[in-house]
DSSP file (Angstrom, degrees, kcal/mol; ACC not computed):
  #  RESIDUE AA STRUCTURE BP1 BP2  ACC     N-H-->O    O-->H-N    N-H-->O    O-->H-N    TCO  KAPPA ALPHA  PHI   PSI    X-CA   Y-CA   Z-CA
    1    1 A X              0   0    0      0, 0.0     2,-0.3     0, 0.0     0, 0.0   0.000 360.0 360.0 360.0 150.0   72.0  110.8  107.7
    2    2 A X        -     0   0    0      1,-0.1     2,-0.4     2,-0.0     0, 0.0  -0.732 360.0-105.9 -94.2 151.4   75.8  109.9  108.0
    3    3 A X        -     0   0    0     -2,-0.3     2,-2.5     1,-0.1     3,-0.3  -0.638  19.6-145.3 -25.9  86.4   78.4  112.3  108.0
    4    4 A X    >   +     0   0    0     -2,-0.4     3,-2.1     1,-0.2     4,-0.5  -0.356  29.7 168.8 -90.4  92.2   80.2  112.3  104.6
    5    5 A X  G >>>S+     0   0    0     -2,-2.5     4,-3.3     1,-0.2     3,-0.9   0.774  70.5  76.4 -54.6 -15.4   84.0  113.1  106.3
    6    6 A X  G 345S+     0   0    0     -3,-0.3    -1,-0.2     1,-0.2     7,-0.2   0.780  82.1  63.7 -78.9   0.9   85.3  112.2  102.8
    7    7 A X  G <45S+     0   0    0     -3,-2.1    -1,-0.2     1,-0.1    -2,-0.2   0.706 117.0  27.0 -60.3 -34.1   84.1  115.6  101.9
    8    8 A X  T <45S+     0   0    0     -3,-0.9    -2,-0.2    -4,-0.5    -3,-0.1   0.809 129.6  39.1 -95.3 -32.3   86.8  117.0  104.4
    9    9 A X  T ><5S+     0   0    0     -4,-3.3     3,-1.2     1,-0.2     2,-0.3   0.870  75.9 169.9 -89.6 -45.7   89.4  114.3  104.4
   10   10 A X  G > <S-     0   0    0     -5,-0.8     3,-2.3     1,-0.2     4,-0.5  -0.565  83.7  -2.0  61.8-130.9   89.5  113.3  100.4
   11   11 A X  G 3  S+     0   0    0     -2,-0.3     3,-0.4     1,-0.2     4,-0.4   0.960 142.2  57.9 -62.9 -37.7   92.5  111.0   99.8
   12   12 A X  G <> S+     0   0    0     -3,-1.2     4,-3.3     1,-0.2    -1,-0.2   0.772  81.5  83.3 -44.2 -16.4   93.2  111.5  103.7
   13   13 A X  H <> S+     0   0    0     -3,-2.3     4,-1.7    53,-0.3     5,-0.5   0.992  89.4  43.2 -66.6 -33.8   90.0  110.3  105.1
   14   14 A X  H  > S+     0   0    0     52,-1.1     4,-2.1    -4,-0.5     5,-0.4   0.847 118.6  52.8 -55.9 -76.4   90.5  106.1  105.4
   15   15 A X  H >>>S+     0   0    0     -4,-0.4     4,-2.5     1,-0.2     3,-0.8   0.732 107.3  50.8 -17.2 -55.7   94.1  107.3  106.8
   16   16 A X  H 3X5S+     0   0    0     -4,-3.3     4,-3.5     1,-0.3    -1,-0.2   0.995 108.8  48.9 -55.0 -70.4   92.2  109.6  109.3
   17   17 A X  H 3X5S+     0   0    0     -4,-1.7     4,-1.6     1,-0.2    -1,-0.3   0.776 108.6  57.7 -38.8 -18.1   89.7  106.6  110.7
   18   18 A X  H <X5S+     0   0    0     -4,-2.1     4,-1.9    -3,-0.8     5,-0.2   0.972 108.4  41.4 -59.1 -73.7   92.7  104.6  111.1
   19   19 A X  H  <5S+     0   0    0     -4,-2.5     4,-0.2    -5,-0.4    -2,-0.2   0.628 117.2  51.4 -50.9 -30.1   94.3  107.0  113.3
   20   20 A X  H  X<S+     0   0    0     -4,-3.5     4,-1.0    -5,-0.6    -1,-0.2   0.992 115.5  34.1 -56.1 -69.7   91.1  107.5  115.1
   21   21 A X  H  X S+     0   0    0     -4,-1.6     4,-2.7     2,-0.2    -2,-0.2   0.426 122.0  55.9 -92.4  -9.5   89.8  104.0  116.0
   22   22 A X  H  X S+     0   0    0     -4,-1.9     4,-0.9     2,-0.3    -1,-0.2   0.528 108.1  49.5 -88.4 -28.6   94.1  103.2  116.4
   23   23 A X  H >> S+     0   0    0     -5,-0.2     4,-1.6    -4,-0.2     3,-0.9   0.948 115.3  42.2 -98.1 -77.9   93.9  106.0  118.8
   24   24 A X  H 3X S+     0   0    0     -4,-1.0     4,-2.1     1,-0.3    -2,-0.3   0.848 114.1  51.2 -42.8 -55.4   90.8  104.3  120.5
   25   25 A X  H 3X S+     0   0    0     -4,-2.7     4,-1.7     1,-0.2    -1,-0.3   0.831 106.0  46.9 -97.6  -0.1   92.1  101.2  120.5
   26   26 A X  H <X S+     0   0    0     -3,-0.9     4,-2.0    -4,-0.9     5,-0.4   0.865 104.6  69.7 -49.5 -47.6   95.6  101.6  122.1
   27   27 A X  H  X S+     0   0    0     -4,-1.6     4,-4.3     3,-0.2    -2,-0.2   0.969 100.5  43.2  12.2-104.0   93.5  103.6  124.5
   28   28 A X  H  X S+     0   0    0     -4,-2.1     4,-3.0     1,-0.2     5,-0.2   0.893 114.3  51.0 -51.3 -41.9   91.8  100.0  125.9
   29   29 A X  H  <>S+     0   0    0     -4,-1.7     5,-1.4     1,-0.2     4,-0.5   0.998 110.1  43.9 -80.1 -37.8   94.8   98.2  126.0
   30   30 A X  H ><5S+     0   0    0     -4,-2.0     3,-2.4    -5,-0.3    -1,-0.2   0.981 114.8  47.1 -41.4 -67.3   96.6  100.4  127.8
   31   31 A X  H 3<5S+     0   0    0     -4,-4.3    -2,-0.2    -5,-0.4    -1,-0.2   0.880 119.8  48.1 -28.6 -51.1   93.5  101.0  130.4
   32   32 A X  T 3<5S-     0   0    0     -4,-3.0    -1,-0.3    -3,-0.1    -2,-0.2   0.051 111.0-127.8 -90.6  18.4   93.5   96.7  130.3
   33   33 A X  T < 5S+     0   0    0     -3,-2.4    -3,-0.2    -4,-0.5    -2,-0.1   0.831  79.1 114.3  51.9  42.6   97.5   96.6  130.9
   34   34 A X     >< +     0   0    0     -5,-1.4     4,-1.7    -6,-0.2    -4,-0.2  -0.146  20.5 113.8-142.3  42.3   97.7   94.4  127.8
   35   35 A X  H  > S+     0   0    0     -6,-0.3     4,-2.2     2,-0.2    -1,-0.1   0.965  76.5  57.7 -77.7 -41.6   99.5   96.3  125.1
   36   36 A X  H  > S+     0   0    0      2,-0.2     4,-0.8     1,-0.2    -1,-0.1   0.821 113.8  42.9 -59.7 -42.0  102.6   93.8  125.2
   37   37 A X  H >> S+     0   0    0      2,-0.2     4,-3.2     1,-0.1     3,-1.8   0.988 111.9  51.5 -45.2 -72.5  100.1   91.0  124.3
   38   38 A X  H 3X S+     0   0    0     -4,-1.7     4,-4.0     1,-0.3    -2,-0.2   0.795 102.8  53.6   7.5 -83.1   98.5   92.6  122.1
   39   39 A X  H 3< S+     0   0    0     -4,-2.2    -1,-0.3     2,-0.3    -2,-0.2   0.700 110.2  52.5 -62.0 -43.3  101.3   93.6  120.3
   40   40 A X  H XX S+     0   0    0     -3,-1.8     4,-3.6    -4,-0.8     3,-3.4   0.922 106.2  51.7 -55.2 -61.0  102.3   89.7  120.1
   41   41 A X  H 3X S+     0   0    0     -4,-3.2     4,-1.5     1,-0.3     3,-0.4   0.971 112.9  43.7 -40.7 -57.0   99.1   88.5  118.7
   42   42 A X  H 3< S+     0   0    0     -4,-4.0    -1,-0.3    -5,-0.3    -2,-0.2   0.182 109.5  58.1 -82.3  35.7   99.1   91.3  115.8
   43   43 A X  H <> S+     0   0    0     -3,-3.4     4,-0.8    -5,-0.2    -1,-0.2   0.506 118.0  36.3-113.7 -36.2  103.0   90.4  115.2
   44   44 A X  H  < S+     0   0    0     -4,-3.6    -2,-0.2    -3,-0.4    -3,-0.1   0.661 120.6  39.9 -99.4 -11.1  101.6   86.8  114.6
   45   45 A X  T >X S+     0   0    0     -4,-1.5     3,-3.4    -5,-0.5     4,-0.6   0.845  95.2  90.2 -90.7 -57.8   98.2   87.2  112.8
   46   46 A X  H 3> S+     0   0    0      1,-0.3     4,-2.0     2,-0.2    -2,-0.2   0.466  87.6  46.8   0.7 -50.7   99.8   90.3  110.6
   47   47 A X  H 3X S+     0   0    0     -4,-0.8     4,-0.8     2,-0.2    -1,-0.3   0.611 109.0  50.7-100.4  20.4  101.0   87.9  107.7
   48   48 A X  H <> S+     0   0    0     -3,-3.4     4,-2.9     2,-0.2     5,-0.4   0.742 113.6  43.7 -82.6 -60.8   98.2   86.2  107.4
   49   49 A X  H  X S+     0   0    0     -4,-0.6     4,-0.9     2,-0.2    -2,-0.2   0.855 111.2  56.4 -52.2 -36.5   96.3   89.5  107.2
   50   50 A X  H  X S+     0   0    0     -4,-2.0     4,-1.9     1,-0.2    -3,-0.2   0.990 117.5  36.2 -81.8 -74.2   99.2   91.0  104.6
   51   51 A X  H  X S+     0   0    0     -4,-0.8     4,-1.8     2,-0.2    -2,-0.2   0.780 113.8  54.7 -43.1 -43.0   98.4   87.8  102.1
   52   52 A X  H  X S+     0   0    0     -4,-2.9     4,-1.6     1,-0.2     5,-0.5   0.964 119.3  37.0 -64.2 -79.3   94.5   87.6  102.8
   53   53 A X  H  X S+     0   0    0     -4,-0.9     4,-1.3    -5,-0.4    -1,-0.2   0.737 117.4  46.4 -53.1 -20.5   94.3   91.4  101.7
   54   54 A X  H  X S+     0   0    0     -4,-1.9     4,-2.0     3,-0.1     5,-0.3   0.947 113.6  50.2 -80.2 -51.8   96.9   91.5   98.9
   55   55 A X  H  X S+     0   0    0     -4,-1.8     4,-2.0     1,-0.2     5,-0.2   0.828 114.5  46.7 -22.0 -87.1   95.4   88.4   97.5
   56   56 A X  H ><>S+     0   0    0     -4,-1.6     5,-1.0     1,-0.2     3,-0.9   0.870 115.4  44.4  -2.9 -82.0   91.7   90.3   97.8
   57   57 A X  H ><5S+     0   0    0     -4,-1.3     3,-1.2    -5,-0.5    -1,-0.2   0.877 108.1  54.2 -46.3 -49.3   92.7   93.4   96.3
   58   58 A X  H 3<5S+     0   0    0     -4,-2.0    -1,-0.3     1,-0.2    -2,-0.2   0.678 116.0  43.1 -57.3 -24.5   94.7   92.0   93.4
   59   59 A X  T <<5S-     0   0    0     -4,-2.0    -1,-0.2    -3,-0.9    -2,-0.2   0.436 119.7-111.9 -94.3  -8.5   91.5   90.0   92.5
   60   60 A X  T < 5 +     0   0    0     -3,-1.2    -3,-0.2    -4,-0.5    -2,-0.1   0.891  67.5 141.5  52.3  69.6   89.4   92.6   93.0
   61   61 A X  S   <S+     0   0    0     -5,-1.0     2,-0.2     1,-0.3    -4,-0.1   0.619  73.2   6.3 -76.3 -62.8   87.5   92.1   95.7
   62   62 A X        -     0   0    0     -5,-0.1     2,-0.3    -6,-0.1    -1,-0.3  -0.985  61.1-142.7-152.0 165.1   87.4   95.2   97.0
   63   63 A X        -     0   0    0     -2,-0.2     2,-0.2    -3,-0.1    -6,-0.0  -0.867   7.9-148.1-132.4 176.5   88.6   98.8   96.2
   64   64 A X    >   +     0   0    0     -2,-0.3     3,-0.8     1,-0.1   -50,-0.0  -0.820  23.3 169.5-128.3  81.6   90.0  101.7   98.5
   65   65 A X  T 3  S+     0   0    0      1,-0.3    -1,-0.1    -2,-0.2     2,-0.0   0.987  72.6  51.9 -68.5 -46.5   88.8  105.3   96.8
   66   66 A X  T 3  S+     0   0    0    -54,-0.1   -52,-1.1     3,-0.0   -53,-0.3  -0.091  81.7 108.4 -73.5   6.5   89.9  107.4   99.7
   67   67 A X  S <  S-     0   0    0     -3,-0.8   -54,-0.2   -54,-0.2   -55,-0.1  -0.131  77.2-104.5 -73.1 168.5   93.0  106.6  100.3
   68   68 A X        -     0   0    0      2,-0.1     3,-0.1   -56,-0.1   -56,-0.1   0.862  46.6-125.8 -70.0 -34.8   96.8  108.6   99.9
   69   69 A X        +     0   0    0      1,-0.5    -1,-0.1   -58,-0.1     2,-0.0   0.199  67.7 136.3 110.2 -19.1   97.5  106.5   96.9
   70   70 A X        -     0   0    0      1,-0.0     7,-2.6     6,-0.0    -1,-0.5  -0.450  37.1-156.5 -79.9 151.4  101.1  105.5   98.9
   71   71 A X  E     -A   76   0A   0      5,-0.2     2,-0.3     6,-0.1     5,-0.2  -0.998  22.3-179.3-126.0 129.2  102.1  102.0   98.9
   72   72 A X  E >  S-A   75   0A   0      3,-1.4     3,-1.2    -2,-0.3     8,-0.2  -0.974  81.3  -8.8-156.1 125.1  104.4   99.5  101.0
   73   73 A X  T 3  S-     0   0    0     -2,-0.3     3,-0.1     1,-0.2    -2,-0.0  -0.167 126.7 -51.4  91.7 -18.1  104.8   96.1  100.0
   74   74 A X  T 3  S+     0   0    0      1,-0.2     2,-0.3    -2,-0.1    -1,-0.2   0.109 121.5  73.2 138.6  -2.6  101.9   95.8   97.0
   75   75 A X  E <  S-A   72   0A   0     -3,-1.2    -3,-1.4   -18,-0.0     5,-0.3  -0.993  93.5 -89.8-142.4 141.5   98.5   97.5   99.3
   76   76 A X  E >>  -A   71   0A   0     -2,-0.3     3,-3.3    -5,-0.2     4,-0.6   0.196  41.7-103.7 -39.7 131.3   98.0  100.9  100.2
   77   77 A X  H 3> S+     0   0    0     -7,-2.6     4,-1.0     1,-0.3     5,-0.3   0.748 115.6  61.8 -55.0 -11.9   99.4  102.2  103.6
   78   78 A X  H 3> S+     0   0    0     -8,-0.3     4,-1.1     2,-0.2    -1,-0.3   0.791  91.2  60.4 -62.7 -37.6   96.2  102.1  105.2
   79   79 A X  H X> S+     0   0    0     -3,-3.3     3,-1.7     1,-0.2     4,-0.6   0.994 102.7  55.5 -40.6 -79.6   95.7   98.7  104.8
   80   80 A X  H 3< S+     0   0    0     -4,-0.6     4,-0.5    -5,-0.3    -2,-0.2   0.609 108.1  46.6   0.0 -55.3   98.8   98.2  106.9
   81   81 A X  H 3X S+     0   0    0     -4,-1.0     4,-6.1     1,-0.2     3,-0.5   0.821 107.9  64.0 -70.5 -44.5   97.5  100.2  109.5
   82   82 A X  H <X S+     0   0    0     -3,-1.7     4,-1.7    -4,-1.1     5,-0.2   0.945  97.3  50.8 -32.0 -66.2   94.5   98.3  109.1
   83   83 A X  H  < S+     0   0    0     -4,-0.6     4,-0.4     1,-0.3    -1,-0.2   0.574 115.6  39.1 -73.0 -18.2   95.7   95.1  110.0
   84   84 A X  H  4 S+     0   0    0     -4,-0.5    -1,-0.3    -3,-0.5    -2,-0.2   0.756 111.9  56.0-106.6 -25.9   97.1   96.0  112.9
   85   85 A X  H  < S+     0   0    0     -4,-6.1    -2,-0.2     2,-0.1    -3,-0.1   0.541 103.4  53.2 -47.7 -26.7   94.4   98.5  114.1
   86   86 A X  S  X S+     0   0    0     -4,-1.7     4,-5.0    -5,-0.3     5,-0.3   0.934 116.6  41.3 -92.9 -58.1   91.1   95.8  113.9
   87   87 A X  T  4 S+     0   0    0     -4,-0.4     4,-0.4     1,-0.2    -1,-0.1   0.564 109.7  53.1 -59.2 -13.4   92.9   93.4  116.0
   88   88 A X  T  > S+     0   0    0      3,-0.2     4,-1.2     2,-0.2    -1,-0.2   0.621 114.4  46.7 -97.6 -17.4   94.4   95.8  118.5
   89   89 A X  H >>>S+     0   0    0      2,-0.2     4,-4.7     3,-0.2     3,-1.0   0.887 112.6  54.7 -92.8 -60.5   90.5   97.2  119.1
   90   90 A X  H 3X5S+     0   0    0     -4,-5.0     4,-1.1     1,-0.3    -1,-0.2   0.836 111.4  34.2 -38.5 -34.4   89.4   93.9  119.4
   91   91 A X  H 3>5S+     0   0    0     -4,-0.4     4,-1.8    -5,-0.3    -1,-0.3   0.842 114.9  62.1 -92.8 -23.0   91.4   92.5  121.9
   92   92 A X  H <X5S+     0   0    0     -4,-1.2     4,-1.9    -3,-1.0    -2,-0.2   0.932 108.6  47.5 -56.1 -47.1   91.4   96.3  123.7
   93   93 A X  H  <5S+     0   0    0     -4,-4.7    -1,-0.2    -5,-0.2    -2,-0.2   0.952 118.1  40.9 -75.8 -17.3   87.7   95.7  123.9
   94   94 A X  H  X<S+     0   0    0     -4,-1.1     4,-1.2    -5,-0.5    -1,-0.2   0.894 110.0  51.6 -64.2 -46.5   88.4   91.9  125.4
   95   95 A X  H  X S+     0   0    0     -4,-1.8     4,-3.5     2,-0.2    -1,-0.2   0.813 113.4  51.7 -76.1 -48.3   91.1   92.5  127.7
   96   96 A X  H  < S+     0   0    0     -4,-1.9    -2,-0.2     2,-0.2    -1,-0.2   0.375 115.0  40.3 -72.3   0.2   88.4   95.4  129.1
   97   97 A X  H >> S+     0   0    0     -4,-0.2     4,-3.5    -5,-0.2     3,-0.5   0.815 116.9  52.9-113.3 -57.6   85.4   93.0  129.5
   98   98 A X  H 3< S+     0   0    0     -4,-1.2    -2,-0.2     1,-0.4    -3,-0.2   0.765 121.3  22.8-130.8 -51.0   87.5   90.5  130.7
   99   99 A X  T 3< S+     0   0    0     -4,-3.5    -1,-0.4     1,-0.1    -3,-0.2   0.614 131.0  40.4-109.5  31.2   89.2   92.4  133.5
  100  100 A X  T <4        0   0    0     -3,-0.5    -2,-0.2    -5,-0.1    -3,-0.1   0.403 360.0 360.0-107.3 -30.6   86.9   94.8  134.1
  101  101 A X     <        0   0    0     -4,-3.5    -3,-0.1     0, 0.0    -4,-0.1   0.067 360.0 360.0 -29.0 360.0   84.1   92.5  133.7
């Protein structure tokens, strides 16, 4: 059985997982020395990621129950975080295969 953490978190909990796996993946790139890449890459995917997901949401696509309810730019601050969190774990886990490999 899974954990339900949105019993503990409520409107916090998406925020929390952010901040979690954002924790984790700053982590790898630091460990892979590749935070300053990194950092480029999500500067340069980041409005592609901000259109793809207001576009989604607004069309209803998908919805966010667990969230603060706060907003920046037309999607919930978690998104935000999102977008820069998914890419930052990916490439932590790349840059760590890749010189560690």
């Amino acid at each position: 059985m899974i954990p339900d953490i949105g019993a503990a978190f409520g409107e916090y909990t998406y925020l929390v997982t952010e901040v979690v796996w954002g924790t984790v993946a700053v982590g790898l790139l630091y460990r892979a020395g590749a935070i300053v890449q990194a950092a480029r890459t999500i500067a340069v995917l980041y409005p592609i990621a901000y259109l793809w997901d207001w576009y989604t949401l607004r069309i209803g696509v998908f919805a966010i129950p667990l969230r603060t309810g706060i907003e920046f730019l037309g999607i919930p601050i978690e998104e935000h975080i999102f977008m820069v969190v998914v890419p930052a774990l990916v490439l932590g886990i790349h840059e760590n295969l890749v010189t560690r490999g």
